[in-house]
C-alpha angles and dihedrals in degrees: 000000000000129000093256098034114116111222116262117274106246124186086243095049088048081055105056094042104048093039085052108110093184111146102010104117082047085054085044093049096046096045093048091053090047083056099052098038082053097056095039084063096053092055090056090048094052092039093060088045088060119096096237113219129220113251102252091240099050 
């Protein structure tokens, strides 16, 4: 095998790549914060684009 070949693709090496859950609570973590982070923006952006109103007693 030469310095660049990947190794051959075996039904037990498939195997042991595509059952591996390494990482994906990490995956989960970091999608889940995108997407709060996300929607915490777009309440930001929605609350600047409301007309804020003076308290009565002010």
């Amino acid at each position: 095998m030469e310095e660049n070949d990947l190794p051959t693709l075996t039904r037990s090496r498939a195997a042991a790549l595509f059952t591996d859950e390494t990482g994906a609570a990490t995956a989960e973590y970091a999608i889940t914060t995108m997407a709060a982070v996300a929607f915490a923006g777009l309440l930001v952006v929605i609350m600047r684009a409301l007309p804020t109103k003076r308290p009565r007693w002010s």
